[in-house]
N, C-alpha and C positions, 0 to 999 in steps of 0.2 A: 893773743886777744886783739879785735880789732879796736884802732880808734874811737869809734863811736863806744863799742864794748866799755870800755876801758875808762870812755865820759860816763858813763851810765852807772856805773860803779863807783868812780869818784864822787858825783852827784848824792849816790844810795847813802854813801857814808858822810857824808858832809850833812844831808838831814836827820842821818842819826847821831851824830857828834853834835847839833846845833838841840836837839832836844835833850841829851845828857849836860850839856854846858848852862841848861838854864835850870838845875838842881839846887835844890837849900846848900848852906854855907858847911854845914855838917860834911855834909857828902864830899863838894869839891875841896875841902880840907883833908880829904883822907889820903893816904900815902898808894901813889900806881907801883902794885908790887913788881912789876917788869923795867922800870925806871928809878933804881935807887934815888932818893933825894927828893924825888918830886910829888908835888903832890897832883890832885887832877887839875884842878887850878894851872899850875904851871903847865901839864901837857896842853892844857887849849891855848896859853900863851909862846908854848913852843910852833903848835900848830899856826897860831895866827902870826907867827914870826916868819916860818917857813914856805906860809903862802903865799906872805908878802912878796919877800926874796923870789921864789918862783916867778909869782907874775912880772917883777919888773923886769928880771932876764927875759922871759919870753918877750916881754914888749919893746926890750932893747937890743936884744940879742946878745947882749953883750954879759961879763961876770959883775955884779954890785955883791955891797956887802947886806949881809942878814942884818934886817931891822931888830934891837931889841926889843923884848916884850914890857909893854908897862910892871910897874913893881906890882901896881893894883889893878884891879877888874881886868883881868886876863883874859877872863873867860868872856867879855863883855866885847873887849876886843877883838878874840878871835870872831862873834857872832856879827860884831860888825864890819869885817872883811869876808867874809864867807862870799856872799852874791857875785861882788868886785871879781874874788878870787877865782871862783867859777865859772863867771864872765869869760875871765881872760883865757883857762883854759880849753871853754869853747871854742874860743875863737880865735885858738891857734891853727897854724899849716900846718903840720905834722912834718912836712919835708923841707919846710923853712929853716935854713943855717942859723944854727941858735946857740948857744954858751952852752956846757953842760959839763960835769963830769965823767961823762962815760968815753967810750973809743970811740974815736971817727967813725964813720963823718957824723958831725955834731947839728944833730938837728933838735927843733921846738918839740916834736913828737914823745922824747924821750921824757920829756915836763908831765905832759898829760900819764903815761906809764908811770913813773918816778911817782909823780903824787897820789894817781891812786894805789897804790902799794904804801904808801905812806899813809893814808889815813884810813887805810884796810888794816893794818896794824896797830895805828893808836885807836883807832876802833874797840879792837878788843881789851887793852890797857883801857880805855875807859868803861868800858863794859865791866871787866873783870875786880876793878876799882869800884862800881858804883851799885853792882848787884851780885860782884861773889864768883862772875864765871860771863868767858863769852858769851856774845849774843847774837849767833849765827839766822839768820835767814831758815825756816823750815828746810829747805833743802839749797844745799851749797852747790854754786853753778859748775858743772862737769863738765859740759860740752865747749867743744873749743868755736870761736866766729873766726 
């Protein structure tokens, strides 16, 4: 998938994760059956940990550690780094040397991948948690850019 692709997608799921994180207290109290332990509350606190973490590596290049999540409003938090978070993945160089856990050569590119694969996943854990079953897109993108 190309770059752009790959924003475009991270983007899709960040405004569907930003309209499941403003759900009654009911809902994000309930247990993501794909994540022992947590509830959906804690995966937007996971996600707004994670983004954190992402964006300051890309902006340093360098390894920091994962911010923890507030104990409270999680999900308040994740909604209030989302833009930031966003931000920063736009406006990386994809070919920029950058900190990462994957195989050399270690670039910023791997960030914008990395993440959205990562909140195309909690995606569905919040989906599946807040209405019973994924919540796929009419039709799921085939074609390769």
């Amino acid at each position: 998938m190309s770059p752009d692709r790959l924003l475009t997608e991270l983007a899709n799921s960040l405004d569907r994760l930003s309209v499941l994180a403003r759900q009654p207290e009911d809902i994000l109290t309930r247990p993501v059956p794909a994540c022992p332990g947590w509830t959906l509350r804690d995966l937007f606190g996971h996600l707004g940990s994670i983004e954190r973490w992402a964006a300051q590596i890309v902006l340093s290049g360098k390894f920091v550690e994962e911010p923890e999540p507030p104990v409270t409003g999680a999900e308040m938090w994740f909604l209030q780094g989302a833009d930031a978070f966003l931000g920063t993945m736009s406006a990386l160089e994809p070919e920029e040397p950058c900190w990462n856990f994957g195989p050399p050569p270690r670039k910023a590119g791997f960030w914008r991948r990395r993440q959205a694969h990562e909140h195309a996943v909690h995606l569905i854990d919040a989906c599946q948690t807040s209405v019973g079953r994924p919540c796929f897109r009419r039709r799921f993108p085939a074609r390769r850019n």
